[in-house]
C-alpha positions in Angstrom: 80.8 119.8 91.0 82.4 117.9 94.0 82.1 114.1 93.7 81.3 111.7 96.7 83.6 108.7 96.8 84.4 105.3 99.2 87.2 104.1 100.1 88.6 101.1 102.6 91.2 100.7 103.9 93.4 98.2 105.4 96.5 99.7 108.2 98.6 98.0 110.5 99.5 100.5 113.6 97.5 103.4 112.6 94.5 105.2 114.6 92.0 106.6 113.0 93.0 110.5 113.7 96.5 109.9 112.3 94.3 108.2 109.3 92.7 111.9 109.3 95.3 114.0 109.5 97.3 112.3 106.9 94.4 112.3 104.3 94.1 116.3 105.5 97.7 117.0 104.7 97.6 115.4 101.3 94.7 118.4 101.0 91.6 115.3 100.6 88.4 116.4 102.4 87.5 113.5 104.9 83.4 113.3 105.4 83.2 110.4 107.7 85.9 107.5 109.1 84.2 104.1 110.6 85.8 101.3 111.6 84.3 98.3 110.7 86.9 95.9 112.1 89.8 95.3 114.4 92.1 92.0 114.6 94.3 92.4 117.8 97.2 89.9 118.8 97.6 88.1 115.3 100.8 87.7 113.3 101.8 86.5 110.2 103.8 83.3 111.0 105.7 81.6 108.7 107.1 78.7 109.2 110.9 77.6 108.2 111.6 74.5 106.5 114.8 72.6 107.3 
């Protein structure tokens, strides 16, 4: 009996049919990918005390 399972992830760089392929490759069946949210431009910044 196959079991139904969610997942979330969290990337930096990645699109969603390299996502795909990857999870393919490692021979895990992929039903459905949605991105819920995108965060363009930001950086962790740390700052340096002297």
């Amino acid at each position: 009996m196959a079991t139904n399972s969610n997942f979330m992830l969290k990337v930096t760089d990645a699109k969603l049919p390299d996502i795909q392929k990857a999870l393919q490759q490692a021979g895990i069946k992929v039903r459905t990918i949605i991105e819920v949210f995108k965060e363009e431009g930001k950086e962790d910044k740390t700052e340096e005390v002297k």
